[in-house]
Phi, psi and omega in degrees: 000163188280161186295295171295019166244173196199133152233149193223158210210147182202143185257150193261119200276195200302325200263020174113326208299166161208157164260124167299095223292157166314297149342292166293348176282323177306320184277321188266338166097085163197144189214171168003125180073323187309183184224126180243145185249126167278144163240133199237138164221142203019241212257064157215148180220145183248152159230139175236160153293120164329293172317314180285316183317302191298342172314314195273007168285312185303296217296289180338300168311316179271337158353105179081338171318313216265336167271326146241068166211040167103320175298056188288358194195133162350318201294285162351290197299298145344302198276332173286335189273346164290308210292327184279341164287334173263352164299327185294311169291006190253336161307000000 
């Protein structure tokens, strides 16, 4: 096994539930209220943190948008984002 890897086990109580062990909620940054997603591939399931997963979805998706529309440098970027502010005070 990878160095960073562990298993830890939780019993599925009547209505489906489970408590996540503590380790993993650690491992996953997630505590009280938070929300985790399952993801299924053949007979295996991962649980993520909702929040991050959905970031690295987002990020994935935006990959490369910004090379095409132009954007090549901080510099670009900073003059659209003045430029859309002010469009916005003028509204």
């Amino acid at each position: 096994m990878l160095a960073n890897t562990f298993v830890d086990s939780a019993k599925v109580m009547a209505k489906g539930q489970i408590t996540i062990p503590k380790d993993v909620r650690n491992v996953l940054g997630v505590s009280n209220g938070d929300r985790v997603t399952f993801i299924i591939e053949g007979n295996t399931v991962r649980i993520v943190n909702s929040a991050v997963y959905a970031m690295q979805v987002l990020q994935k998706e935006m990959a490369g948008e910004a090379e095409r529309t132009g954007l090549t440098s901080e510099d670009d970027v900073m003059a659209l984002v003045n430029e859309l502010r002010n469009m916005d005070e003028k509204a």
